[in-house]
C-alpha positions, 0 to 999 in steps of 0.5 A: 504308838507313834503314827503310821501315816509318817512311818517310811522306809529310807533307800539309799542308791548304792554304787552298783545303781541299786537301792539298799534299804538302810531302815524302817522309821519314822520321818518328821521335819523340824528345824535343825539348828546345827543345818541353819534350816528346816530338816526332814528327820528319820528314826529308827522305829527300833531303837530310836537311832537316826536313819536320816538328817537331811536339809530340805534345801531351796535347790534341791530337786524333790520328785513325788512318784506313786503317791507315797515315794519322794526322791531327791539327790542330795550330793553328787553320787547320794541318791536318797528316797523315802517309802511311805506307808501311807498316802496321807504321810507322804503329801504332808511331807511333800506339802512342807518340802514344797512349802520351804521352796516355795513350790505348789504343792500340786506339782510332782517334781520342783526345780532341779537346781544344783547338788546342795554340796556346791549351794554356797559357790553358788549362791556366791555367784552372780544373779546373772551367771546362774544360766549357760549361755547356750548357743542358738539351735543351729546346724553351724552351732553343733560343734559348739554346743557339743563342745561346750556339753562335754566341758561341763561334765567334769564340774557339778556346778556347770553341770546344774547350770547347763541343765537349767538352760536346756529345761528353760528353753525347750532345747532338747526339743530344738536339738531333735528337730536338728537331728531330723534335719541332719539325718535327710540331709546325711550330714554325718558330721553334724550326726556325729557332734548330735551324739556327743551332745544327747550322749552328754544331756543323758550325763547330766543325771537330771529326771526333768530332763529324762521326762522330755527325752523319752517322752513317746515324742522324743525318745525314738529321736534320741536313739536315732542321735545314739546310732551315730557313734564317730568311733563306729565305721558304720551306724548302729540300727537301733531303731529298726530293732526297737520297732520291727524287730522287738514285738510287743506280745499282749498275752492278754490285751491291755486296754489301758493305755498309760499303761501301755505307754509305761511298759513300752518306755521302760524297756526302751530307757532299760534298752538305751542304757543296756545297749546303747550307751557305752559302759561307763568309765571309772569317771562315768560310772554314777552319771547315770544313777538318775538314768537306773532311778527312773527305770526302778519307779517306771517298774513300781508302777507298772507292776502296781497297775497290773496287780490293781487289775483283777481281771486281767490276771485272772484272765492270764492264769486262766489261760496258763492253766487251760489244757486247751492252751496251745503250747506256743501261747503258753510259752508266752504267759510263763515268760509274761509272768517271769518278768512279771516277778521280776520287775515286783522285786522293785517293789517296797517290802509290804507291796511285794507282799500283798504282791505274791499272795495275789499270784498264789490265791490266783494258783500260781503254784498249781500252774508252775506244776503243769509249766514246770513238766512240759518238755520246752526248754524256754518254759521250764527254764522261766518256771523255774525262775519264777519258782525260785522268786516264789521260795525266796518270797515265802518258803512256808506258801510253797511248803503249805501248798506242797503238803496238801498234795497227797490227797489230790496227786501221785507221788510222782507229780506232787511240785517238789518231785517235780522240781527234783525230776528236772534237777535230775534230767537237766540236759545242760553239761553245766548242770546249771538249772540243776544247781538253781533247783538244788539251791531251792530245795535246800531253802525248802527243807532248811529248818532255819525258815521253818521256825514261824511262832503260827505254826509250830508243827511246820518243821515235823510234819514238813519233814515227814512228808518230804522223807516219806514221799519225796526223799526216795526219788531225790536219792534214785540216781545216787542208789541206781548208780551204786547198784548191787551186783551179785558176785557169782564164783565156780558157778555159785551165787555169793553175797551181794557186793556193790558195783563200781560207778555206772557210768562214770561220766563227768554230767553224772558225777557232777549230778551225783555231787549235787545230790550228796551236797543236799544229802550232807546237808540234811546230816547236818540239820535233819537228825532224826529222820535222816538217820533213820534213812540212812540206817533202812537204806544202808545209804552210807555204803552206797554213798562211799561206792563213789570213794572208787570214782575217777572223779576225785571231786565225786570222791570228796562229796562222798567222804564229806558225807561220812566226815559229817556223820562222823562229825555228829559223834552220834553211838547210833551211827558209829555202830552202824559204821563199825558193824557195816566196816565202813571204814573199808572203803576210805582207807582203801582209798587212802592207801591206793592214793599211795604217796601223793599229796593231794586233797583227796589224802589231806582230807581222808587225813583230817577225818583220823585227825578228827577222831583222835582228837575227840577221843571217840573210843569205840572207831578208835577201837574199831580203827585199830584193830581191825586197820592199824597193820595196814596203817601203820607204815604212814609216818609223815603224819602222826595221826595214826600212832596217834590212834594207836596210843589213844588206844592203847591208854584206853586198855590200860585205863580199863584194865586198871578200872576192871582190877580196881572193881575187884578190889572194891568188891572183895573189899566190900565182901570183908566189910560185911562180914566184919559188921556180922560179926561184930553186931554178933560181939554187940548182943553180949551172948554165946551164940549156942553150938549148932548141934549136928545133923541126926538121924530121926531115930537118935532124938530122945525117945520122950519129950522130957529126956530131950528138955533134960538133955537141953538143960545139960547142955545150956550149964555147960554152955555156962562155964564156956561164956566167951572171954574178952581178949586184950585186943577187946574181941570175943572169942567163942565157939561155932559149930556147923554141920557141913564140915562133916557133909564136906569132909573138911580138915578142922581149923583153929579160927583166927580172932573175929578181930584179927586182920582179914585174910588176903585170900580171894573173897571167893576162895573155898580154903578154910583159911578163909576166916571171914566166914562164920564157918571157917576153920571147922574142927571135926568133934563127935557131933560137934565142929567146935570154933575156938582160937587156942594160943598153942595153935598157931605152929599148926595154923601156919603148917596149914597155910603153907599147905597146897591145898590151903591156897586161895584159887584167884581164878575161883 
């Protein structure tokens, strides 16, 4: 396993002046020969790419931060940084980076030299012109030093010597002194070319220059010299509202001074260069990428020192959670705590970690549960933002804790619906916090982040929670404002029907919107418990009330609500449609929208369009019979006729299969017959008539006269053997006694070989020779079975008979 001590992550500065993390590797410095020198290397921990090949340079500028960051900037515009895991990693890699400058590797920062695109101009240069020539520190020499920063902005080379000059003679220093001077002596031109010459230092993009300009000796100077803009008619006051305006509020003392000193710098560095300074032009824009560096590590390192005091956070939740608290303090904490979050966003990924589960052991969440129902505006607005950075860390926290609720709380403050609650009285027009929560409640019951291999029942015990308990009060305004009205008519009560939108306003259209968009949503990825909140509440017919709203875009939610139910091809919820015709509503709407093209039409178009297209038979069926008269008429699209053919091919495919089944299961009547009869021709034996029915008193008297009487007839049977045909099948005689109990008309049979009849299986003809007592014969006591050649004449008189048709219908 390779060592943890050289794993890093790389960050690259991008052109918006943020760092992007371009990987997670493993850094090692080895000679490189294609770079002619010694090379810090970075491979992907992954798949072994490289994430970074970069020369350790004589010239570059390294600077150690934190005891496990080095940064450094190889060209102009490519600020890079390297993030160690451990300590030990970062200072032997700053130990040979030292080491190839020649540096002591005691210092934090080595020479800031020159950009290593121009290193080979420069080392063409003279020995002696590697330095400016700055002018002396004088009030006479202002406009020549203002002229001679400005000149070198446009060259990276001069700008790395200028710089160099400025470092080696304490002249910034020099410079303040000479604002101050200015300043008394209200030399307003001499204030003027200060500006152009601190506005062009702060251009040069240098960190050793910035840890001199805003030092807690300078820093107030050099605002003072940014005031005095020539293109203002009158000074800017940027120094009176740094220090009386703006008030540092303590929440909780802080008894360490550095880092009191680090969080007054930061702010004031943010302030020079979200305020003060002008927005760069195309050509400025990366100058002060440096500039947004220093303020990024100044933030790691505060937050990293707040959170290595326990005591003083402990003390702040303490306070935030304390009943006692009044209000206005309160106020104070919350906001403490959204910078807070805010600037832990710089942190590195496993810091950021270790990070917000501090806050969460600490009760962050039981603390934004009593911020998050106060009636401030300011607080629920900074608690909702803190919330938000809490989801986006770890939704599984939020979830766990949320979920253990029950059993302290009321349904009505459990987090979520609390959070839900606000959604709903957001007083913004905009709804703008109510689209933050929406989206933060769409993280929280997303199942794509509910997938952590250590718990695996994260997904159904959330869900089942969140529609057992907070799902009702999410879909309260959307059930309030579809209310039930009974219609009354002569002074009788009828059915309930759904009333028209109340009210129809455009904060409560937007607000019903926002919901239906979560509700879609969980058509989309809940399934299963969705559905059966839909099928209890009836939800869709509720939903498609909006169809009526004067909002068209309130009207869109609602049929997208449908148009993904439908989208799911699910039986469950087509018969739930097609019972509840809730087809009504839409086509309505589709005909009162009459000939305007509109989005409205095109989509109410694309849902028919949908459904022919996957064929779903039973809404096509539905459609059709129950619309297709009122649709028909609309013929600039071919989406209707459509349905209509799709259906009418689904009646002709059924009727062909219900006739085919017929057909099979006369067919198989045949088929069984046929192996009856002949497993009868296999035994080889005359299957003995089957003497009619007597009365008791016609048996023999005796036993003796009834065996006799067996014997005479079993000779008989004898002479009367079944001969074999030509055609190689048997003929022979049946009897039956239901021919006499039916009264049926005697029949000669057909051969048992001889081609089924086509009558139906089911016909009571006596044609029907399939049948072992078909075509009976009346005789005295006996029905006799036997297929006579002269018959036939007779056989076809019968068949044209009336009474000798098969009844299909039978």
């Amino acid at each position: 396993m390779s060592d943890t001590r050289r794993r890093v992550k790389v960050y690259m500065l991008n052109e918006d002046r943020q760092w992007d993390d371009r990987g997670t590797g493993h850094v090692s410095s080895t000679y490189v020969e294609r770079l002619k020198g010694i090379s810090l290397l970075v491979r992907a921990e992954s798949d072994g790419s490289l994430l970074l090949e970069s020369k350790i340079s004589p010239n570059t500028a390294y600077q150690k931060q934190q005891d496990t960051l080095i940064v450094w900037s190889e060209a102009e515009n490519y600020d890079l940084a390297l993030s160690f895991q451990e300590k030990a990693g970062c200072d032997e890699i700053w130990e040979k980076i030292c080491q190839v400058q020649g540096k002591d590797p005691a210092v934090e920062i080595t020479q800031d030299p020159i950009d290593e695109s121009e290193e080979e101009r420069f080392e063409e240069m003279p020995e002696s012109s590697h330095l400016v020539d700055l002018p002396q520190c004088e009030l006479n020499k202002l406009e020549e030093i203002a002229d001679l920063v400005t000149s070198v902005l446009s060259s990276p080379i001069r700008r790395e010597k200028l710089a160099l000059a400025l470092m080696n003679e304490g002249y910034i220093k020099k410079l303040l002194q000479l604002f101050q001077v200015c300043e008394d002596l209200e030399n307003t031109e001499g204030l003027h070319h200060l500006y152009e010459i601190i506005r062009g230092v702060l251009f040069l993009n240098k960190a050793a220059l910035f840890e001199v300009m805003f030092s807690d000796d300078c820093i107030m100077d050099v605002v003072g010299c940014l005031e005095y803009d020539p293109s203002l008619v009158q000074p800017k006051k940027h120094r009176e509202f740094l220090t009386k305006t703006a008030k540092f509020k303590e929440v909780i003392p802080i008894t360490d001074s550095e880092l009191r000193q680090k969080i007054h710098q930061t702010y004031r560095v943010q302030y020079i260069q979200d305020i003060i300074l002008p927005t760069p032009s195309v050509f400025e824009e990366n100058f002060l990428s440096t500039l947004t560096s220093f303020i990024f590590f100044n933030k790691v390192e505060i937050v990293s020192m707040l959170q290595e005091d326990e005591k003083f956070l402990s003390e702040v939740f303490a306070q935030l959670t304390d009943e006692a608290t009044e209000d206005g303090k309160r106020r104070e904490l919350v906001n403490f705590f959204k910078e807070f979050c805010a600037f832990s966003q710089t942190l590195q990924p496993q810091n950021r970690d270790a990070f917000f589960k501090t806050l969460a052991n600490l009760g962050i969440l039981p603390a934004l549960e009593i911020v998050m129902g106060m009636d401030d505006l300011q607080v629920r607005a900074a608690a909702t933002d803190i919330f938000s950075y809490l989801v986006e860390f770890s939704p599984s926290m939020v979830r766990e804790f949320v979920m253990q609720e029950p059993q302290h709380n009321e349904d009505d403050i459990l987090l979520i619906n609390v959070v839900i609650k606000q959604m709903i009285c957001d007083t913004d027009p905009e709804l703008g916090g109510a689209v933050q929560l929406m989206g933060l409640l769409r993280t929280l019951i997303d199942p794509e982040n509910m997938l952590a291999p250590t718990n695996k029942t994260e997904k159904t015990e959330f869900l089942s929670f969140f529609y057992k308990f907070c799902m009702h009060v999410l879909t309260a305004p959307l059930l309030a404002n579809t209310a039930e009205e009974k219609s009354v008519k002569d002074g009788v009560v009828g059915p309930p029907k759904i009333g028209a939108v109340c009210p129809d306003n455009f904060q409560t259209a937007q607000l019903l919107a926002l919901i239906l968009e979560l509700l879609t949503f969980c058509v989309e990825h809940h399934t299963y418990h969705i559905k059966n909140y839909i099928m209890n509440k009836d939800l869709l017919r509720r939903v498609l009330v909006l169809m009526n709203s004067k909002h068209t875009f309130l009207a869109l939610c609602a049929l997208r609500f449908m148009r993904r139910i439908i989208g799911l091809k699910d039986e469950f919820y087509n018969r739930y449609i097609i019972k509840g015709n809730l087809f009504e509503p839409v086509i309505n709407a589709l005909l009162d929208n009459g000939t305007r093209y509109n989005l409205l039409n095109s989509a109410i178009i694309e849902l028919f369009e949908f459904i022919k297209v996957e064929d779903i038979k039973s809404l096509i069926a539905h459609i059709v019979d129950n619309f297709y008269k009122a649709l028909e008429s609309i013929e600039y699209v071919q989406t209707f006729k459509g349905l209509k053919t799709r259906y009418e091919q689904e009646k002709d495919r059924q009727s062909q299969r219900l006739n085919r089944y017929r057909r099979d299961a006369r067919a198989m009547e045949d088929d069984e017959e046929m192996w009856f009869n002949e497993d009868d021709d296999e035994e080889g034996e005359a299957v003995p008539p089957i003497e009619k029915s007597k009365p008791d008193d016609e048996f023999p008297d005796n036993y003796g006269k009834f065996i006799e009487a067996i014997k005479v007839k079993e000779s008989e049977d004898k002479e009367n053997l079944p001969k074999r045909t030509s055609s190689g099948s048997f003929k022979f005689t049946f009897t039956h006694s239901a021919a006499a109990a039916n009264g049926a008309n005697g029949a000669n049979s057909k051969s048992v070989g001889s081609p089924p009849s086509p009558a139906s299986p089911n016909s009571s003809s006596a044609k029907s020779t399939n049948s072992p007592a078909t075509a009976m014969t009346k005789q005295a006591g006996l029905v006799g079975l036997v297929d006579y050649p002269d018959d036939e004449e007779e056989e076809e008189e019968e068949e044209e008979s009336p009474r000798k048709r098969p009844r299909l219908g039978s």
